[in-house]
Backbone as numpy.savetxt, mean C-alpha at the origin, in Angstrom:
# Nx Ny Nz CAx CAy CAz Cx Cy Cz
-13.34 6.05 3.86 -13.51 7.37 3.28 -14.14 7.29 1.90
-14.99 8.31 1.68 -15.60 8.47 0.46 -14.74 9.35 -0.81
-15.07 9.51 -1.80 -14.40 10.04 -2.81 -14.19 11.53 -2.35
-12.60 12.06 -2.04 -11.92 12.84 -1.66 -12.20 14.61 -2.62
-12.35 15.34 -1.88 -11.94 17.03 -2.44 -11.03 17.28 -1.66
-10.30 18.59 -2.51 -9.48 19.24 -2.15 -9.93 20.58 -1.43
-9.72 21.14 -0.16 -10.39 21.97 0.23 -9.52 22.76 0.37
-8.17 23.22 0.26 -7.01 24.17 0.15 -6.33 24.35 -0.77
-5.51 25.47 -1.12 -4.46 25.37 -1.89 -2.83 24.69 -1.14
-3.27 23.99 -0.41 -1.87 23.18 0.00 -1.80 22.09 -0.92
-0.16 21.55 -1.44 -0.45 20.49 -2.43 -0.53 19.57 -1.02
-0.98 18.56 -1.53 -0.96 17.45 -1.14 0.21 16.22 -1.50
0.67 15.06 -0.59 1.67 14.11 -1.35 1.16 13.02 -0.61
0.94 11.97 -1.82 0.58 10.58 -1.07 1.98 9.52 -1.12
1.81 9.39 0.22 2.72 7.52 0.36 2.29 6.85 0.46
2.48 5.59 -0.53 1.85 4.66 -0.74 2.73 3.44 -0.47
2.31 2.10 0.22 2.90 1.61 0.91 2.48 0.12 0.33
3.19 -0.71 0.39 2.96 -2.37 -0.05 2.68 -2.40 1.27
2.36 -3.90 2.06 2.11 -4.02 3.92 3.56 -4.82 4.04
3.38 -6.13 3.33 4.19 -7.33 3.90 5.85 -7.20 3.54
6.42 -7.61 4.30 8.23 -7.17 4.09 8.19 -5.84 3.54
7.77 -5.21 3.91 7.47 -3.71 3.40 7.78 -2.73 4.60
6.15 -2.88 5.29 6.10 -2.71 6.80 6.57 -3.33 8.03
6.19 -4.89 7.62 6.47 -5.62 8.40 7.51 -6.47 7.80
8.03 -7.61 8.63 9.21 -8.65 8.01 8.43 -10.42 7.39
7.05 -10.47 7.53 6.75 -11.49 6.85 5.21 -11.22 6.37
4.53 -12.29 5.92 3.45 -12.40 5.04 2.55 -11.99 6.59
1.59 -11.53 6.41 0.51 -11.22 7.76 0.27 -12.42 7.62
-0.60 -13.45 7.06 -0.84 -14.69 7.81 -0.10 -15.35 8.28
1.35 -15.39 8.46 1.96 -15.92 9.15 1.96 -15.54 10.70
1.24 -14.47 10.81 1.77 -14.13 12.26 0.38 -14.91 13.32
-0.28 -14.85 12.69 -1.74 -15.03 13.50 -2.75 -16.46 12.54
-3.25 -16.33 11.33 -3.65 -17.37 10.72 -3.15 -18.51 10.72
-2.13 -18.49 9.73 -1.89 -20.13 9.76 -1.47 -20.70 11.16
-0.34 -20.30 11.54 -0.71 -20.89 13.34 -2.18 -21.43 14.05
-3.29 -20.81 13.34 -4.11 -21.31 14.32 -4.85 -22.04 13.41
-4.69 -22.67 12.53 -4.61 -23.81 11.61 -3.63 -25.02 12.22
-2.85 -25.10 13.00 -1.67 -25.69 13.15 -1.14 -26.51 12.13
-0.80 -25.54 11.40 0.33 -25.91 9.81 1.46 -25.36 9.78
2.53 -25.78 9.08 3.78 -25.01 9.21 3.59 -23.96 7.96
4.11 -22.95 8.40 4.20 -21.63 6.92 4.35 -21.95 5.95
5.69 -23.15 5.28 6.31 -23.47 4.72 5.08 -24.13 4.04
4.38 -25.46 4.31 3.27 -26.06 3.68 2.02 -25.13 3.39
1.47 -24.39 4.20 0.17 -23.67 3.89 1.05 -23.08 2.04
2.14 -22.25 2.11 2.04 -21.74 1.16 2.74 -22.37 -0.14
2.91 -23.55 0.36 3.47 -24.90 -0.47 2.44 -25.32 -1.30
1.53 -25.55 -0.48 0.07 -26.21 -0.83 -0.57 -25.32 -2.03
-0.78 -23.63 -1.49 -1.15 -22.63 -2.25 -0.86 -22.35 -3.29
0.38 -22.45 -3.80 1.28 -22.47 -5.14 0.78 -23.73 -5.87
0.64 -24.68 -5.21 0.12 -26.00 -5.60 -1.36 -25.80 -6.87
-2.07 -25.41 -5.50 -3.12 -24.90 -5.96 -3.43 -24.06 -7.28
-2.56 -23.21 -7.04 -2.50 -22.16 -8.47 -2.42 -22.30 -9.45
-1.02 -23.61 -9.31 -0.89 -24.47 -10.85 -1.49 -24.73 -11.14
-2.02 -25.92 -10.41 -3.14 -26.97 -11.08 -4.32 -26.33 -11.57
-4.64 -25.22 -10.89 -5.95 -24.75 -11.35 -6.10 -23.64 -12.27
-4.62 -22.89 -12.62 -4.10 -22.02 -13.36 -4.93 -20.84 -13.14
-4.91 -20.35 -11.78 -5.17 -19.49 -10.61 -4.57 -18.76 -10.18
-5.04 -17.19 -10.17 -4.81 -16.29 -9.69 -4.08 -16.23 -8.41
-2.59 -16.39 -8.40 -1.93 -16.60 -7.01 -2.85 -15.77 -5.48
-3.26 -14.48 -5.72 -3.85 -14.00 -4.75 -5.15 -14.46 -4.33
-5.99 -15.08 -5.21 -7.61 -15.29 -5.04 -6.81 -17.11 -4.80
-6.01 -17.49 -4.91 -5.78 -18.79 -4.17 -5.60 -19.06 -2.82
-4.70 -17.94 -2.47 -4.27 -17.70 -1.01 -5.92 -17.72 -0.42
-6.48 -16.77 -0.81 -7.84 -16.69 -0.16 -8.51 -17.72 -0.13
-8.18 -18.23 -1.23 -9.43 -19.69 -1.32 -8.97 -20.77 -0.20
-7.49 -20.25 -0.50 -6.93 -21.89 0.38 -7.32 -21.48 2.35
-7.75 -20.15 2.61 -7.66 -19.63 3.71 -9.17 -20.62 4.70
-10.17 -19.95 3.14 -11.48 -20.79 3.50 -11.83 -21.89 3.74
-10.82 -22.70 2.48 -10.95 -24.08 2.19 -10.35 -24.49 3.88
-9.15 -24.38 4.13 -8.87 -25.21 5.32 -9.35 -24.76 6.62
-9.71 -23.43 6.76 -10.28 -23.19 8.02 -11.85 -24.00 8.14
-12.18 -24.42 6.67 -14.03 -25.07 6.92 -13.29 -26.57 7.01
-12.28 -27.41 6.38 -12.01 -27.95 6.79 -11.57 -28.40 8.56
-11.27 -27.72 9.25 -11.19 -27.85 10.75 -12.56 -27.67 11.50
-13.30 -27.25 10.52 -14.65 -26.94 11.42 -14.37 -24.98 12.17
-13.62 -24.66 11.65 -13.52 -23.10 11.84 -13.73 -22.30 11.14
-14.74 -22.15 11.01 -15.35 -20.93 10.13 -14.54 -19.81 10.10
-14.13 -19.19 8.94 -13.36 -17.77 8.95 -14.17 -16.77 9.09
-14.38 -15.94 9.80 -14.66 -14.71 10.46 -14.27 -13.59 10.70
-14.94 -12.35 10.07 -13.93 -11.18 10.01 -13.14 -10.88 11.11
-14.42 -11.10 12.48 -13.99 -10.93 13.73 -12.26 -11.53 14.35
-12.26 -12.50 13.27 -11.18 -13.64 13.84 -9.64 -12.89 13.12
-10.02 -12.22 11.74 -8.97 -11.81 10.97 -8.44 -10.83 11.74
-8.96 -9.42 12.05 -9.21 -8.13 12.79 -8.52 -8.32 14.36
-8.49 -9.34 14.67 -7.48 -9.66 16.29 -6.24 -10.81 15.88
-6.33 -10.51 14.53 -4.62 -11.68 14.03 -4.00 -9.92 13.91
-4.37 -9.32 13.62 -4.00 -7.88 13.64 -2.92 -7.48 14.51
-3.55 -7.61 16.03 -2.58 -7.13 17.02 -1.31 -8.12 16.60
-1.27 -9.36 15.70 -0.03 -9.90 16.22 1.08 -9.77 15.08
0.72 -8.70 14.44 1.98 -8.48 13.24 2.90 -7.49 14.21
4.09 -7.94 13.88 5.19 -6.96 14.25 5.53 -6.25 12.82
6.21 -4.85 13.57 6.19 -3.74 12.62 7.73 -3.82 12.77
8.53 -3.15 11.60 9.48 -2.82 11.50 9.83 -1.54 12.46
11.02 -1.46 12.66 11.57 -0.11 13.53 11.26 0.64 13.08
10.89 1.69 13.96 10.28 3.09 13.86 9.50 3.36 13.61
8.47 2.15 13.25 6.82 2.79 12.32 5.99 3.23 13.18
6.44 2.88 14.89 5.26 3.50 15.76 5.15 4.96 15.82
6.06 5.76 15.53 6.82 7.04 15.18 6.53 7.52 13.84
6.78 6.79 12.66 7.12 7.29 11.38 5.55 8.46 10.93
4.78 8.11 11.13 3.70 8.46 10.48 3.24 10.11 10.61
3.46 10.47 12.32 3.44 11.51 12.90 4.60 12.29 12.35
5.80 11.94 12.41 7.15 12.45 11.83 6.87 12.81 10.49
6.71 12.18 9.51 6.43 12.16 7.91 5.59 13.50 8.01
4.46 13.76 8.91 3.28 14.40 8.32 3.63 15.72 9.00
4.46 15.33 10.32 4.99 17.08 10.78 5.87 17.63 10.07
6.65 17.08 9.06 7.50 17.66 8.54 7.06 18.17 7.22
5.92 17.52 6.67 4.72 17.95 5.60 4.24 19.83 6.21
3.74 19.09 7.33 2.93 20.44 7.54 4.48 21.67 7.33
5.25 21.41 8.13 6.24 22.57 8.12 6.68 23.11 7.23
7.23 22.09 5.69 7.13 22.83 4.24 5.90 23.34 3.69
4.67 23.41 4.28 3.37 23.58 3.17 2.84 22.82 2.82
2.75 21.29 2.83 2.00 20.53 2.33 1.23 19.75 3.57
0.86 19.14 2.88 -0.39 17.86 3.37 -0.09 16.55 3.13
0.38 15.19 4.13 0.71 14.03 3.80 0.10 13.18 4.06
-0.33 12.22 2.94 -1.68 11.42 3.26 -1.01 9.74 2.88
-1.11 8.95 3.59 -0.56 7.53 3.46 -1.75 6.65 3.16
-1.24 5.68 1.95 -2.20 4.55 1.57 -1.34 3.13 1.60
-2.16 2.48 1.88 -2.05 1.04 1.62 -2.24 0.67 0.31
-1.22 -0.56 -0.42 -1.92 -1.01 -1.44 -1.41 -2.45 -1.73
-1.89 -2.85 -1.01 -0.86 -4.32 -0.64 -2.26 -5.82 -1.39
-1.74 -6.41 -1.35 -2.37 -8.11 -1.90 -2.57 -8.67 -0.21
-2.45 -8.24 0.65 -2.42 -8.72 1.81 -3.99 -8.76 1.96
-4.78 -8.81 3.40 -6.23 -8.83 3.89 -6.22 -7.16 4.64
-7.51 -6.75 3.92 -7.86 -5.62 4.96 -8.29 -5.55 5.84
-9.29 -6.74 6.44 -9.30 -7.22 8.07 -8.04 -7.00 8.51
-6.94 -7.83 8.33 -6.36 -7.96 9.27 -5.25 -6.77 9.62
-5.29 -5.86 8.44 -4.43 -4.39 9.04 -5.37 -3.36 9.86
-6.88 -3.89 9.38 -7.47 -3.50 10.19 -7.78 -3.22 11.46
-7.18 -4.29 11.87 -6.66 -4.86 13.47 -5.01 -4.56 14.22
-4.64 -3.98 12.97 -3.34 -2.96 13.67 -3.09 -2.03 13.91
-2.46 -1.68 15.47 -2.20 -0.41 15.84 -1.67 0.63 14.96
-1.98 0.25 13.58 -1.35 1.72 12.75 -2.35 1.99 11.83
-3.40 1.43 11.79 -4.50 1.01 10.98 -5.45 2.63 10.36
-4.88 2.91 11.75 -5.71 4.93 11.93 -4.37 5.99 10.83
-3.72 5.28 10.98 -2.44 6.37 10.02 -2.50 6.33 8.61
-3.49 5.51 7.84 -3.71 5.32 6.54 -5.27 6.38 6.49
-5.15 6.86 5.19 -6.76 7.81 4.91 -6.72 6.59 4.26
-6.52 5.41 3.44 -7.19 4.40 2.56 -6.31 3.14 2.67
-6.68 1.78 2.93 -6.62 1.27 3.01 -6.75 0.07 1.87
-6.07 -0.28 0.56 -6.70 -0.77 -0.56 -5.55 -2.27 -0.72
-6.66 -3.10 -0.07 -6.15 -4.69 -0.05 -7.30 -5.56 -0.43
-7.12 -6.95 -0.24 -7.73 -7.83 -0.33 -8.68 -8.33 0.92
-10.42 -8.58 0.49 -11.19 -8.41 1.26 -12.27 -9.30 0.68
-13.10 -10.08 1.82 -13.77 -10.83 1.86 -15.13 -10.38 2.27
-16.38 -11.50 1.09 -17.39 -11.37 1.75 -17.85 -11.98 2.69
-18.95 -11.53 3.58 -19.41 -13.00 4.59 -20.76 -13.02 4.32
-21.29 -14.18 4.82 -22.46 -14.28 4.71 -23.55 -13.63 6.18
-24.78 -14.47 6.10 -25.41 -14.15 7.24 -25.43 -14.42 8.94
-24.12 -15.32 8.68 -23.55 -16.14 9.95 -22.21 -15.38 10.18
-21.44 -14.52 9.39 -20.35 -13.96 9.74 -19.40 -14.72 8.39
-19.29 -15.90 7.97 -18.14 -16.19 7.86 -18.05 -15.74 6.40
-16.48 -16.08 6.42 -15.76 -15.48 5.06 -16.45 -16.59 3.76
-17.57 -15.98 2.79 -17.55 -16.95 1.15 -17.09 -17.15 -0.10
-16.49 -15.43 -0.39 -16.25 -15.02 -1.45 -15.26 -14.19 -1.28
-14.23 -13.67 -2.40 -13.77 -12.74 -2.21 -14.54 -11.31 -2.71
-13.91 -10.24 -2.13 -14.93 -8.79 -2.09 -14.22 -8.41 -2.68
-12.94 -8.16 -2.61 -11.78 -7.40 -3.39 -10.75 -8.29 -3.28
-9.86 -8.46 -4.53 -8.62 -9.42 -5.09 -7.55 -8.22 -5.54
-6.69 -7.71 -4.70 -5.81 -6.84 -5.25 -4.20 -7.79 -5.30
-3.95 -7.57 -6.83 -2.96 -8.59 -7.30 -2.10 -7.73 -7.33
-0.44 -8.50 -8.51 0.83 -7.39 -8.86 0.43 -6.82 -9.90
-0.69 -7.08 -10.57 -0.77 -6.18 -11.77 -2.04 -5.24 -11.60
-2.70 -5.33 -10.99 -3.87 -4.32 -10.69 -3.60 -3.50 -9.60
-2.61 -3.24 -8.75 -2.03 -2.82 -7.70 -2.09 -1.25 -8.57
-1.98 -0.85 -9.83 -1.57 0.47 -10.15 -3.10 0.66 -10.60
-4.12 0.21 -10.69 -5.39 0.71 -10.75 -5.68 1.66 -9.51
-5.26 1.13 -8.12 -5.37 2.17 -6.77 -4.54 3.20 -6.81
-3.67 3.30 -7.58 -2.88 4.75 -7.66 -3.37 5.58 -8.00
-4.13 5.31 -9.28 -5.28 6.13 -10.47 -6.38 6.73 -9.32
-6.72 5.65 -8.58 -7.35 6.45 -7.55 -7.16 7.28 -6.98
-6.02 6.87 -6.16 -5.22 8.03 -5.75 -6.15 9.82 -6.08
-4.75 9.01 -7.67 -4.62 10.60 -8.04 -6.06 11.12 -8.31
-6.74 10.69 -8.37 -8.35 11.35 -8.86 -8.97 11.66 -7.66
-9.21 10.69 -6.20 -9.23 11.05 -5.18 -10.46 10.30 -5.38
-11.07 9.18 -6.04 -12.00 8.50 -6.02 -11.59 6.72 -5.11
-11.92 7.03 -4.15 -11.66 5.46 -3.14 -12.43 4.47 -3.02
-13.55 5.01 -3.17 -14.36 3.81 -3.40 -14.45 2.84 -4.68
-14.07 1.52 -4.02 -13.73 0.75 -4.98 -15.19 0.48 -6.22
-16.28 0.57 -5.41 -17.44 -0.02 -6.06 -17.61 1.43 -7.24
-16.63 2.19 -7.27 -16.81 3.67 -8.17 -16.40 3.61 -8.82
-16.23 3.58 -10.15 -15.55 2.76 -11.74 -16.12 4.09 -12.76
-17.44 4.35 -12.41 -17.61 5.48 -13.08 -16.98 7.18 -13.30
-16.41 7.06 -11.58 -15.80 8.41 -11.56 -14.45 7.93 -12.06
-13.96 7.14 -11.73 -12.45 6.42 -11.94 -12.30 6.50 -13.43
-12.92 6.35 -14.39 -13.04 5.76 -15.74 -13.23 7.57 -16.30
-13.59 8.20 -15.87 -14.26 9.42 -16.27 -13.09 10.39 -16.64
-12.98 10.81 -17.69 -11.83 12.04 -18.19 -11.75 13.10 -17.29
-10.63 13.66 -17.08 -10.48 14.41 -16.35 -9.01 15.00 -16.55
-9.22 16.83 -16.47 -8.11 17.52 -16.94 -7.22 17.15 -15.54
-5.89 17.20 -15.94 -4.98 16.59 -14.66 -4.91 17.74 -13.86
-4.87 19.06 -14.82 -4.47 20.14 -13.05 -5.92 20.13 -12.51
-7.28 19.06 -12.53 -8.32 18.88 -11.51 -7.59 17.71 -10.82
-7.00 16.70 -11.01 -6.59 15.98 -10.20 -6.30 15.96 -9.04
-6.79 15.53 -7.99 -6.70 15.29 -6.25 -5.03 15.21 -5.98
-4.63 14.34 -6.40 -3.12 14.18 -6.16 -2.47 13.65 -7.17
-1.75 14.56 -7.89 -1.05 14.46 -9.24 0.32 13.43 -8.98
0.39 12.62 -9.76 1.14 11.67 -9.57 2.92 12.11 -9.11
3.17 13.34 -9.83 4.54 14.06 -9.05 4.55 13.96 -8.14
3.18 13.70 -7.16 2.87 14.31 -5.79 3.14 13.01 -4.99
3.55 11.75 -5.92 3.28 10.75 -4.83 4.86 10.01 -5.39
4.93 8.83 -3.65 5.57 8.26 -3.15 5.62 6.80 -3.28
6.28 5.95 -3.84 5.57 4.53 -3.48 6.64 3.72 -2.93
6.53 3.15 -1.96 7.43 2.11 -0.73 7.39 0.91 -1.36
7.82 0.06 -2.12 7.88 -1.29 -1.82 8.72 -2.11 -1.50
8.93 -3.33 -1.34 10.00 -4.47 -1.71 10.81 -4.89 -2.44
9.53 -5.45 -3.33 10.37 -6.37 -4.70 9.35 -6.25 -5.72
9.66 -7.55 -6.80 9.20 -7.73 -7.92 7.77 -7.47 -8.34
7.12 -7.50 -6.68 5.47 -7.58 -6.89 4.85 -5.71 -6.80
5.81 -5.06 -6.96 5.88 -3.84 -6.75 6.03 -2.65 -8.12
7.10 -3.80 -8.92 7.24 -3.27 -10.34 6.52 -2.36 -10.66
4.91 -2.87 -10.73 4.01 -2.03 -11.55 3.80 -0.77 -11.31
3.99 -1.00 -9.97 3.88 0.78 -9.34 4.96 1.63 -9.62
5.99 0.88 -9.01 7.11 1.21 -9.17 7.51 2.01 -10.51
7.10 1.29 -11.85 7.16 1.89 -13.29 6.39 2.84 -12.98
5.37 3.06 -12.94 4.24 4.07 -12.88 4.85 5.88 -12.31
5.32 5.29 -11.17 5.96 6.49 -10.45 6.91 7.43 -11.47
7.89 6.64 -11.88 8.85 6.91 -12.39 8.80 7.56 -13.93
7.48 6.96 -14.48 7.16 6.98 -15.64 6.44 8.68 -15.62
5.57 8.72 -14.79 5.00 10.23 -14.09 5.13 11.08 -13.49
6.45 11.05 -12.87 7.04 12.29 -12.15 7.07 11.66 -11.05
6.46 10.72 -10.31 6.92 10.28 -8.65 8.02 10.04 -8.55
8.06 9.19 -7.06 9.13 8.77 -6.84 8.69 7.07 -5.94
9.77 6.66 -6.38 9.79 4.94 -6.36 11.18 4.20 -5.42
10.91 4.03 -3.93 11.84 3.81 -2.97 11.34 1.87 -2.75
12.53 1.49 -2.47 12.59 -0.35 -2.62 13.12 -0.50 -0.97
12.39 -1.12 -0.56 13.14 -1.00 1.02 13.75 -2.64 1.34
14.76 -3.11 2.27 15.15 -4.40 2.05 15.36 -4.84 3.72
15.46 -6.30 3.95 16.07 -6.17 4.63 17.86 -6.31 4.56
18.69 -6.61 5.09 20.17 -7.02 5.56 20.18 -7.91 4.42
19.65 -8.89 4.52 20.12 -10.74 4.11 19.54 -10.32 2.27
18.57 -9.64 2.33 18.31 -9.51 0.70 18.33 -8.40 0.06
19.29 -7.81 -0.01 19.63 -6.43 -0.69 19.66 -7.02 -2.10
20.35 -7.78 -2.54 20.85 -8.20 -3.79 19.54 -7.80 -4.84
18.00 -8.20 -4.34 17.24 -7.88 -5.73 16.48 -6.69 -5.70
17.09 -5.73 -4.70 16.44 -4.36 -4.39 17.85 -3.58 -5.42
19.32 -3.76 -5.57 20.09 -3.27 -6.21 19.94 -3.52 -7.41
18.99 -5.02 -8.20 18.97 -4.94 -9.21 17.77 -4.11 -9.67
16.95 -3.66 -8.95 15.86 -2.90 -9.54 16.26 -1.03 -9.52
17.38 -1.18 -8.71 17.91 -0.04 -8.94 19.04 0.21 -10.09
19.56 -0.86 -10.16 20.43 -0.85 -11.28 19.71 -0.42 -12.62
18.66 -1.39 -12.99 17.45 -0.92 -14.26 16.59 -0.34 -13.94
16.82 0.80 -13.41 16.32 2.24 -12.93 14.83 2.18 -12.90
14.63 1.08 -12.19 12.90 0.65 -11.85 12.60 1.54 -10.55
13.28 1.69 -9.47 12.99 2.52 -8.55 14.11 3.78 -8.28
13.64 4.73 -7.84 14.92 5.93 -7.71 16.17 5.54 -6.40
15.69 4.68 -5.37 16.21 4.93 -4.00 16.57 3.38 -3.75
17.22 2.77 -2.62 16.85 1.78 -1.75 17.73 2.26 -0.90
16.83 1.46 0.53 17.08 1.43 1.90 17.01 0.42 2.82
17.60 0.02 3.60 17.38 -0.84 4.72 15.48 -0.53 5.27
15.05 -1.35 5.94 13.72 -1.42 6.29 13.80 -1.06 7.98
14.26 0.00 7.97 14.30 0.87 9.17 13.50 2.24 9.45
12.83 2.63 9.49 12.00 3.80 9.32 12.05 4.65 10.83
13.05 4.61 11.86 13.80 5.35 12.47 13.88 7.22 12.43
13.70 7.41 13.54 14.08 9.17 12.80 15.80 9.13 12.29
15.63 9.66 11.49 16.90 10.30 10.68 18.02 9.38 10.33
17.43 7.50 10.26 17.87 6.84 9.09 17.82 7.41 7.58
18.43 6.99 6.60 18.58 7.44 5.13 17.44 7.20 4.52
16.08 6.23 4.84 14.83 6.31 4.17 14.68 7.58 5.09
14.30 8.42 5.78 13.74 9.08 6.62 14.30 10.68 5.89
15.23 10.49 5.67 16.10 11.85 5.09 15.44 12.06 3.98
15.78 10.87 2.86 15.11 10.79 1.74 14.00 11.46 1.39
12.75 10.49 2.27 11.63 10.79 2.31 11.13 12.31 2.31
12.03 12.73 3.36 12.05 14.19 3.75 12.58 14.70 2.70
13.51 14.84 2.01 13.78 15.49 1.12 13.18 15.80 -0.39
12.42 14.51 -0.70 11.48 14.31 -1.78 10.18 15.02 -1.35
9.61 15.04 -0.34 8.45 15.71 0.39 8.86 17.38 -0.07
9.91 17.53 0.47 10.57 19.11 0.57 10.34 19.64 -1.57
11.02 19.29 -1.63 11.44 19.19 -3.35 9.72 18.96 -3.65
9.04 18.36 -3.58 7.63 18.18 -4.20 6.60 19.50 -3.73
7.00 19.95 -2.77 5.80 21.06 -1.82 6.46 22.22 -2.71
7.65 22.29 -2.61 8.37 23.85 -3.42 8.03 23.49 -5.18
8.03 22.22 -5.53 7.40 22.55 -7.02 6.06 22.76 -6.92
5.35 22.30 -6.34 3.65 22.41 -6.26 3.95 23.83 -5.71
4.31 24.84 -5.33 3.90 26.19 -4.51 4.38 26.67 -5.67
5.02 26.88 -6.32 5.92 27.51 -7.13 5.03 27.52 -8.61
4.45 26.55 -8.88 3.64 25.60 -10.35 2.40 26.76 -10.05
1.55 27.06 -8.80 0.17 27.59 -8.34 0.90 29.16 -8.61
2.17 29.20 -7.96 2.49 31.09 -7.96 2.41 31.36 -9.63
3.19 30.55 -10.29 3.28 30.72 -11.68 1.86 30.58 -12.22
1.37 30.19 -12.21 -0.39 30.09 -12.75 -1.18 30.81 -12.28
-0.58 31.54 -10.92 -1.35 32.79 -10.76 -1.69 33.89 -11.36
-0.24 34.21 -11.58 0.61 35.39 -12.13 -0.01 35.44 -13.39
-0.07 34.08 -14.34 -0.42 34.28 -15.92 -2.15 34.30 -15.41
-2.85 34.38 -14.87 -4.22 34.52 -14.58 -4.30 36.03 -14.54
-3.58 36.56 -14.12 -3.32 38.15 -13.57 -3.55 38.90 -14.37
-2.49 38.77 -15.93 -2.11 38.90 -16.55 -3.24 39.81 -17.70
């Protein structure tokens, strides 16, 4: 999608989503990549950390490097084609085959409009290649160039834990294209804003989430930590130092407690946005 207008007076609310232990229960290359490397998980990302040190490297643009480095090592060229069918093999957490349709009918029924983003350090090939891939309007991960043979040379986009809140800004301005810095950078009165940061949602995990996480909280959103069973412990401490508003089990189920939530923050956000436009009417009137 290209840089977004607003064509109604419906507010709009974005959810914004980390991918890995987020959506799913592990790193996407584990499900499909490194396997066909035949390496154990444990070493590929042993090695990678390795890497980082020594070279005092960007943990995310390492992962990538180390992706290239050993797939040209085997004589396997990385290929978008190849990322894009590791796709089908992520498993999703409960309920997400459901959640998306649910979230957005219950949008439409208060008055609003619900639009879901990605903003994960993960590969955009390879969510590309998942059956949920159509439920995002934007998609903002880490992405590779290829050359004239297909394969992966460079990275295209490096989305880390600290630049992760540059795609929010997007968001709210409604400018997606990454190669667009000019509209992004450009002043702008906030009641023109595409989706005002009250208006949005952000899902994550953990620590690599912070940034957003502050952001939300700092601007009127709202900031939900999802866990599984075995690691609640550092989702309570980010709730304890009131880094996120919520946590939940990583169940996305109809009418689990993220699901209520969700719904209820959706509800509460559409009646201040209707209410904010009636009042600004009225003094227009005037």
């Amino acid at each position: 999608m290209n840089n977004l207008t607003q064509t109604n007076k419906r507010p709009i609310i974005a959810l914004m989503y980390d991918f890995d232990k987020t959506l799913c229960a592990d790193y996407m290359q584990n499900y499909g990549f490194v396997p066909s490397l035949g390496m154990k998980q444990e070493d590929f990302w042993k090695e990678t950390n390795i890497l980082c040190v020594q070279e005092n490297m960007d943990s995310t643009l390492a992962y990538m490097y180390k992706m290239v480095l050993e797939s040209a090592n085997r004589n396997t060229p990385l290929k978008r084609e190849k990322l894009v069918e590791m796709g089908a093999k992520i498993q999703f957490y409960k309920g997400l085959d459901t959640w998306f349709d649910r979230i957005n009918n219950f949008g439409n029924s208060v008055g609003a409009d619900v639009e879901h983003y990605v903003i994960s350090s993960g590969l955009t090939e390879i969510i590309n290649g998942t059956p949920l891939s159509d439920k995002f309007t934007k998609i903002f991960a880490c992405e590779f160039v290829y050359d004239e043979n297909g394969n992966a040379v460079w990275p295209k986009v490096c989305v880390n834990y600290t630049n992760k809140t540059q795609f929010v800004y997007r968001i709210n301005k409604g400018v997606l294209e990454i190669s667009n810095d000019t509209d992004l950078n450009r002043s702008m009165p906030d009641d023109s804003k595409r989706i005002p940061f009250c208006n949005m949602i952000y899902i994550g995990d953990g620590l690599s989430d912070v940034p957003c996480m502050k952001m939300m909280k700092a601007y009127g959103g709202k900031a939900i930590a999802v866990y599984e069973p075995a690691n609640r412990t550092p989702v309570e401490e980010l709730l304890q130092k009131e880094r996120v508003d919520f946590i939940y089990p990583t169940d996305y189920s109809p009418n689990t407690g993220l699901e209520v939530t969700v719904k209820n923050i959706i509800r509460q956000m559409a009646v201040t946005d209707i209410l904010a436009v009636e009042n600004h009417s009225q003094k227009n009137a005037l």
